[in-house]
C-alpha positions in Angstrom: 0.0 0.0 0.0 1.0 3.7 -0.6 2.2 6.0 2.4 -1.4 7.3 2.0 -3.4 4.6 2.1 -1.4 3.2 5.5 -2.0 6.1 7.3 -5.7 6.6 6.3 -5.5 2.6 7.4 -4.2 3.1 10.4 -5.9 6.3 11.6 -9.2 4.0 11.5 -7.5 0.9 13.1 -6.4 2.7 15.9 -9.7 5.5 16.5 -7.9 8.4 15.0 -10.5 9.4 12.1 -13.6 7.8 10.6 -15.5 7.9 7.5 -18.4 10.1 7.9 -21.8 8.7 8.7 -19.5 5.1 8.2 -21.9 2.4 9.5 -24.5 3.8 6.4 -21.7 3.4 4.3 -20.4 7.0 4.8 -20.7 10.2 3.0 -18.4 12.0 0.7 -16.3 14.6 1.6 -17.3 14.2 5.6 -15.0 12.6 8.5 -15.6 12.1 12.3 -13.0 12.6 14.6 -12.5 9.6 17.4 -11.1 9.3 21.2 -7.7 9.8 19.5 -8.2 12.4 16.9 -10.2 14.5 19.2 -7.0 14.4 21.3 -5.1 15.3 18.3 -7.0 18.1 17.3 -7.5 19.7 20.6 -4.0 19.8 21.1 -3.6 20.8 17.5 -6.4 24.0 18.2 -5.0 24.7 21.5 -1.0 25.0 20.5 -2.6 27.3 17.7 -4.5 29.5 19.6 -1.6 29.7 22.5 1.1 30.6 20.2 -0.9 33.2 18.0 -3.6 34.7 20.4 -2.6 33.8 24.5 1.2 34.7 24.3 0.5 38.3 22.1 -0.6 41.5 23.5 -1.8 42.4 19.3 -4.2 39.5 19.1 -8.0 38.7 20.1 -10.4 36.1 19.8 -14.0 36.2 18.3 -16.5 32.9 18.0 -19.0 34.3 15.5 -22.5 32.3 14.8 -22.4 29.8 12.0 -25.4 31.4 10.5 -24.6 35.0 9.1 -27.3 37.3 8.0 -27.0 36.8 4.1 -25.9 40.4 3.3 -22.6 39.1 4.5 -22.3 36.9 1.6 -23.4 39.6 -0.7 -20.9 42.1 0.7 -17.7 39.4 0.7 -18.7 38.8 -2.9 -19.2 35.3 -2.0 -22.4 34.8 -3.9 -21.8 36.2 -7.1 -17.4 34.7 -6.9 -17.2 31.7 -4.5 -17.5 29.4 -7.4 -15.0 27.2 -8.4 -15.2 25.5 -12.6 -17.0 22.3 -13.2 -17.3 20.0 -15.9 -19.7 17.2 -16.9 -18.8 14.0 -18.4 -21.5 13.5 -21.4 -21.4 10.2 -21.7 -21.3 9.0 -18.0 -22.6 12.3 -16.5 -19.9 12.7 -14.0 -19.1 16.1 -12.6 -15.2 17.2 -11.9 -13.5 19.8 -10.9 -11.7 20.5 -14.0 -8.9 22.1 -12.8 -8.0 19.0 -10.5 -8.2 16.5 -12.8 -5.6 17.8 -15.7 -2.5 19.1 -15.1 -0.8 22.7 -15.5 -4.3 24.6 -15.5 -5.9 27.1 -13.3 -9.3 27.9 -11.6 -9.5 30.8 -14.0 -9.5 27.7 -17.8 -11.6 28.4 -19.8 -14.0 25.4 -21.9 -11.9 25.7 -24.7 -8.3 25.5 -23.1 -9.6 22.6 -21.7 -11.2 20.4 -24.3 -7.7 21.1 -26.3 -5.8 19.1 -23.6 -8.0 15.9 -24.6 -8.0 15.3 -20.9 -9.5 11.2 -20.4 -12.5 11.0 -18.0 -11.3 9.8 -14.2 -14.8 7.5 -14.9 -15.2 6.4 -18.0 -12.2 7.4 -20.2 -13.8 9.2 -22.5 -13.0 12.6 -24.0 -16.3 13.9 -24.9 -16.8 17.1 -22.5 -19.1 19.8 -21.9 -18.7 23.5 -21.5 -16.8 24.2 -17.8 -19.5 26.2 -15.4 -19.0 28.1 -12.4 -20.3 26.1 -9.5 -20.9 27.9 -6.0 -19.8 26.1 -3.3 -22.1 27.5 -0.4 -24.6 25.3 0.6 -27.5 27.0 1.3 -30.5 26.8 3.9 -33.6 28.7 4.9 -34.0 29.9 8.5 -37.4 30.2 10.0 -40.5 28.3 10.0 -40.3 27.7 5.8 -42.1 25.0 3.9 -40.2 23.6 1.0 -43.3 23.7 -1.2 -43.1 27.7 -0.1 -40.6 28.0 -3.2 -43.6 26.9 -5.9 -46.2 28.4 -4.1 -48.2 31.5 -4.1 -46.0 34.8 -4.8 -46.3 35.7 -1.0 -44.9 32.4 -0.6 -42.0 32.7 -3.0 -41.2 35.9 -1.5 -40.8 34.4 1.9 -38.9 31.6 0.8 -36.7 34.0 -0.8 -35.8 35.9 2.3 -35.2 33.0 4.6 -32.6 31.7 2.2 -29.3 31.8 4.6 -25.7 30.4 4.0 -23.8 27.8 6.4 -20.5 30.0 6.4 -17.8 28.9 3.7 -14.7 30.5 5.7 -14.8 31.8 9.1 -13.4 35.2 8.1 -17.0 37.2 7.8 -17.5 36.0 11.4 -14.3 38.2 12.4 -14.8 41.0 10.1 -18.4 41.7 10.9 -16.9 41.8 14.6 -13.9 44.4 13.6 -16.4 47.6 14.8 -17.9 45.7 17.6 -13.6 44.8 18.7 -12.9 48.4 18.2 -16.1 50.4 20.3 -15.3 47.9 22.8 -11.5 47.3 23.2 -10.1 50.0 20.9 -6.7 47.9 21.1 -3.7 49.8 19.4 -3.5 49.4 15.5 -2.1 46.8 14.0 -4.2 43.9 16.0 -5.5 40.5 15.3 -8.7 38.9 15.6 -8.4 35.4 15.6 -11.2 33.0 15.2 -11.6 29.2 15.0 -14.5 27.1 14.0 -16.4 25.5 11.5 -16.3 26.1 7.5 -18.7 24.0 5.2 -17.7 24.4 1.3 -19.8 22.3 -1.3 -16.4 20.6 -2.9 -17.7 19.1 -6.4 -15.3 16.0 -6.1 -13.7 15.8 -2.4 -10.8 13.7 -2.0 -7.1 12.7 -0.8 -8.9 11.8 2.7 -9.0 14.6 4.7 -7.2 17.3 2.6 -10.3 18.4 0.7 -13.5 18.2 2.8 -17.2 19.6 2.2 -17.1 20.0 6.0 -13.9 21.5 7.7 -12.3 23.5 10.8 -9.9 26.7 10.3 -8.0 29.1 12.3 -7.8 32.3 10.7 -6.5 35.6 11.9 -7.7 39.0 10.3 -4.4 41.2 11.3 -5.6 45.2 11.1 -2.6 47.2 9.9 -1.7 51.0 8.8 -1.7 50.6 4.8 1.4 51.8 4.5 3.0 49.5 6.4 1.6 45.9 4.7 4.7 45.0 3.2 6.9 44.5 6.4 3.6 43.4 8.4 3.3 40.6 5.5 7.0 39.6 5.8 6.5 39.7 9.3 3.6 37.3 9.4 5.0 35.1 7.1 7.9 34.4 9.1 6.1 33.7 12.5 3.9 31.2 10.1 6.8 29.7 9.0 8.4 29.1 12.7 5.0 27.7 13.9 5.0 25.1 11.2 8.5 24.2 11.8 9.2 24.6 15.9 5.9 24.4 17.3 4.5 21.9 14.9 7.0 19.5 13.5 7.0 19.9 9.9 10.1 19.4 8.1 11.5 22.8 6.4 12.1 21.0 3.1 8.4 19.6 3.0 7.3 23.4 2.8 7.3 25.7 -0.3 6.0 29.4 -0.8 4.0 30.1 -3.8 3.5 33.7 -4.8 0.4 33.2 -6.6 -0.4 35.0 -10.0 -3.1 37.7 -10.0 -5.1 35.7 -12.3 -5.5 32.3 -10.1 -5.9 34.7 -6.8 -8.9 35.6 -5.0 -11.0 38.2 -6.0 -10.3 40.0 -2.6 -6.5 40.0 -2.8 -3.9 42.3 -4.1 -0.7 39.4 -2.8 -1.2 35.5 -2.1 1.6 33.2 -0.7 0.2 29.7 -0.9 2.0 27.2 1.6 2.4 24.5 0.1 3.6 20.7 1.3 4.4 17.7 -0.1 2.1 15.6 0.4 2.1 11.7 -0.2 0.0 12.0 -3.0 2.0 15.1 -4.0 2.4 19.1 -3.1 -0.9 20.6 -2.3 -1.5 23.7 -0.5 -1.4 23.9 3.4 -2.1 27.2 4.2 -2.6 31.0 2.8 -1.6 34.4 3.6 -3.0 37.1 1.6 -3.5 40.6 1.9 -7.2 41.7 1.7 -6.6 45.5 1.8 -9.7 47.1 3.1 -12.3 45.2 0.3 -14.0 43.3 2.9 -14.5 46.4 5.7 -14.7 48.9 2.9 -17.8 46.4 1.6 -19.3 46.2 5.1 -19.2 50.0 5.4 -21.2 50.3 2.0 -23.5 47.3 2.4 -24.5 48.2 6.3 -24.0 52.3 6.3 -21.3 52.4 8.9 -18.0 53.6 9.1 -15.2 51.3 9.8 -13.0 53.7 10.1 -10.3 53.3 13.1 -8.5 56.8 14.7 -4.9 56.2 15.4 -4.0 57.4 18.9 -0.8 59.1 18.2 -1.4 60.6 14.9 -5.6 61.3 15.2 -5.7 60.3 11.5 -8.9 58.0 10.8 -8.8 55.6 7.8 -10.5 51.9 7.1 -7.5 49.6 8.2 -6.1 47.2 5.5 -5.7 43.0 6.1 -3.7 40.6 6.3 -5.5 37.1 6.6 -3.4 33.9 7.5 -5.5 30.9 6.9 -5.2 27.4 7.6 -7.4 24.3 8.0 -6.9 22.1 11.1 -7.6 18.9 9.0 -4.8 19.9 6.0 -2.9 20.7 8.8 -3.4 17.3 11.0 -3.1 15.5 7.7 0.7 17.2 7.5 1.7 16.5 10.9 0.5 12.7 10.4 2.6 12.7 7.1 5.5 14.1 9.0 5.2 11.6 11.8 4.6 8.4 10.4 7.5 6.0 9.9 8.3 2.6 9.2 11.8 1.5 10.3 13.4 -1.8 11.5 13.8 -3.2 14.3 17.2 -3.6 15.4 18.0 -7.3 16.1 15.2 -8.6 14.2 13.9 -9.0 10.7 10.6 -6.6 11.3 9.4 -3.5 10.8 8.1 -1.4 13.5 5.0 1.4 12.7 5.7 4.8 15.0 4.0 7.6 14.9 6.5 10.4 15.7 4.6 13.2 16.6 5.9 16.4 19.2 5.0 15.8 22.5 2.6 18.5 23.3 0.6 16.8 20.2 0.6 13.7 20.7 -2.9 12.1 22.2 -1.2 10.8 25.1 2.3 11.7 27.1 2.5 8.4 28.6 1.2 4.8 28.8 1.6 3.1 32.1 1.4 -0.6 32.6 2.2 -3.6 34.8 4.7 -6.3 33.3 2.4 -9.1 33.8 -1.4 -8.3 34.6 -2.2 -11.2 36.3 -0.3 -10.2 39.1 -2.2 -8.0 41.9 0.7 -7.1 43.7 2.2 -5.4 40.2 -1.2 -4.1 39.1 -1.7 -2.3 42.3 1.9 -0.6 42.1 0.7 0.5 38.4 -2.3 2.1 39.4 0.1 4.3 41.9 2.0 5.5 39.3 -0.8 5.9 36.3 -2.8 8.0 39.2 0.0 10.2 39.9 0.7 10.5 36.2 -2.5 11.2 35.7 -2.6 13.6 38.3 0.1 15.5 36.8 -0.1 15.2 33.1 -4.2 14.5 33.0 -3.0 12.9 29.3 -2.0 9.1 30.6 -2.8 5.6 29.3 -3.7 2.8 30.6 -2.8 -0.5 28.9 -2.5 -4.3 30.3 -3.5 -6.1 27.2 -1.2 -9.1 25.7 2.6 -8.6 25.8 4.9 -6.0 26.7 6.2 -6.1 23.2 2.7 -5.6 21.7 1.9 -2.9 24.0 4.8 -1.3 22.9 4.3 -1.6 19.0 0.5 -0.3 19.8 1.8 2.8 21.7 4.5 3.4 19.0 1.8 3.6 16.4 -0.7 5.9 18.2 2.4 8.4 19.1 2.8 7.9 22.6 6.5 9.7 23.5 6.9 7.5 27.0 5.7 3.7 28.1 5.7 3.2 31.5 6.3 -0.2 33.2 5.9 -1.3 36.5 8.1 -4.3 37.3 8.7 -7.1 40.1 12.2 -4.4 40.6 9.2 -1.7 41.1 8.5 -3.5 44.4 11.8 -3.4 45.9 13.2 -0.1 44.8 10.4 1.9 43.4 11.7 2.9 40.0 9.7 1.8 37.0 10.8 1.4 33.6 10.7 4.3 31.1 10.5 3.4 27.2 11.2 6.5 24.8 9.1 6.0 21.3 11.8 7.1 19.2 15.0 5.4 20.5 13.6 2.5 22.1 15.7 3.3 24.5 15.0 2.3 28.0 15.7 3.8 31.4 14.7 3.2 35.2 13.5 6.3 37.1 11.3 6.8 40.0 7.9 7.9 39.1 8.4 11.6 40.9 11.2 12.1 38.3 9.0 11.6 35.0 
């Protein structure tokens, strides 16, 4: 099997991440999150949010609703641009994002550049295509007590329908944005400053794939960073290298994984005047991670029209007033937890023997659990007993601890090496005489005796 398809194997095997909705078979583009993968992710959300938000005096948090009054949508220039091109198979009537399934092309291919690269249908192999459309990816909903029948009914009716129409929110940006005046009446925090927001985004991907990198349901952190206009340049540079440092020292990935992509003005969004993608390489290949783009004031300077009020900030030294610019790092958690796992996972051998060993090397303050405790043999009360000492003061001080008794030592090792446990602990017949237990590292294998008060 592929690099790929081991890790999306053993993400289910051991209760990192599910199918969506698996026991009916699953639904495309949707994944749950289990005992380990919520531990993951937490940890994930919570190094994120201490690193950008907690440890700064420039940045803020918001938790905006899901559901945005639609003007939002109309104002972001979501619902006439989020729309990415999609084409239709004619002879078996399947629907692709035609940008993702031929090579060297952009969002912004048009029908005929495409139909000259004679690209083969993923489905069917054939050629015969027709003309690419813009698809909008919000999904849409109606708010209120609404009938679907409302929508073919009497005028009255269709008029109500239209109004209830609402959007599940396809980035949580909006959230923060429509916050910004609210942040500054309230707070009026020193310019530049961040708000920082994570949570839910739901995008209607035509043709989801490479497990969890391209979901219909996702989670991001994005920060909206307020800045002086004339200083976005160095503001950008400096963002950029504090992104780069989390990724690396805080997270794990490997430098040489990551590559900046200035993206052309053609292929960015409609909202951006400079895009660096980051991208990583993948196992199935380099896709993007993560964005940082600088929004000038479009989205406030559409707020301002679309509600009638100013978004103007007054600096406090110079008593000047102007509608802050943007800069917008953007990541999603499950691109992101999908890099880390790509980082971590290894196959190496076992020295001595002729085996492979499965570890999941992930940092420490990542990884699900800090340590597993265990007695050598469970069938003995005396050792038992002595373990439950030590897992309860573990537990005690580290909260994330692991029990585990089943079958051998070895397997309990090779289970806590795939799962990303840093430290096994075992309790031992010496644990009765002396008190030390012994400590496994993950990594190494090494193996060292300590007293539990030392860990």
């Amino acid at each position: 099997m592929s690099k790929m398809d081991n890790i999306v194997s053993l993400c289910k095997r051991r209760g990192f991440i599910f199918p969506g909705s698996d026991v009916y078979g699953g639904f495309a583009g949707t994944w749950d999150f289990g005992p380990l993968g919520v531990m993951l992710k937490k940890n994930l959300t919570d190094l994120w949010w201490n690193f950008w938000v907690e440890k700064r005096d420039d940045m803020f948090g918001v938790d905006a609703a899901i559901l945005m009054n639609p003007r939002t949508w109309v104002a972001s220039g979501h619902t006439a641009t989020f729309a990415d091109p999609l084409v239709e198979c004619k002879a078996c009537h399947g629907r692709f994002r035609a940008d993702k399934i031929a090579d060297g092309i952009s969002e912004s291919v048009t029908t005929e550049e495409f139909k000259a690269l004679n690209v083969k249908c993923p489905t069917c192999g054939k050629t015969d295509w027709g003309p690419i459309r813009k698809f909008n990816m919000m999904f849409e909903t109606h708010v209120g007590a609404v009938l679907p029948e409302d929508a073919n009914g009497t005028k009255e009716e269709q008029e109500l329908s239209k109004r209830s129409v609402a959007y599940l929110r396809p980035e949580t940006a909006q959230g923060i944005f429509t916050n910004y005046k609210n942040v500054v009446d309230t707070l009026y925090p020193d310019l530049p400053f961040g708000l920082a927001q994570q949570g839910k985004a739901f995008r209607n991907e035509i043709s989801p794939r490479d497990f969890i990198l391209r979901d219909r349901e996702c989670s991001q952190m994005e920060i909206e960073y307020f800045i002086n206009p004339k200083d976005w340049e160095s503001e950008f540079e400096k963002l950029l290298k504090e992104t780069h440092y989390f990724l690396e020292e805080k997270i794990g990935l490997n430098a040489s994984d990551l590559e900046d992509l200035e993206v052309a003005p053609a292929d960015r969004a409609h909202y951006s005047k400079r895009t660096i993608d980051v991208m990583f390489n993948y196992p199935n290949g380099e896709e993007e991670l993560m964005g940082i783009a600088y929004r000038t004031d479009f989205d406030l300077k559409n707020i301002e029209r679309e509600s009638g009020k100013s978004m103007e900030y007054r600096d406090k030294v110079t008593n000047e007033s102007f509608v802050p610019h943007v800069i917008e790092p953007s990541i999603g958690v499950e691109r992101l937890i999908l890099a880390i796992l790509s980082t971590a996972y290894v196959e190496e051998p076992v020295e001595g023997k002729d085996e492979t060993r499965t570890v999941l090397k992930l940092p420490e303050s990542l990884a699900p659990y800090k340590f597993c405790v265990s007695p050598l043999l469970k069938n003995k009360p005396e050792l038992v007993e002595k373990a439950r000492e030590v897992y309860d003061l573990l537990k005690e001080k580290y909260t994330f601890v692991t029990w585990d008794d089943s079958g051998n030592i070895g397997k309990r090792y090779r289970k806590q090496d795939e799962i990303g446990t840093p430290k096994c602990v075992v309790v031992d017949f010496d644990s009765l005489e002396d008190g030390t237990v012994t400590v496994r590292d993950r990594d190494t294998t090494a193996q060292i005796r300590l007293k539990p008060e030392e860990l």
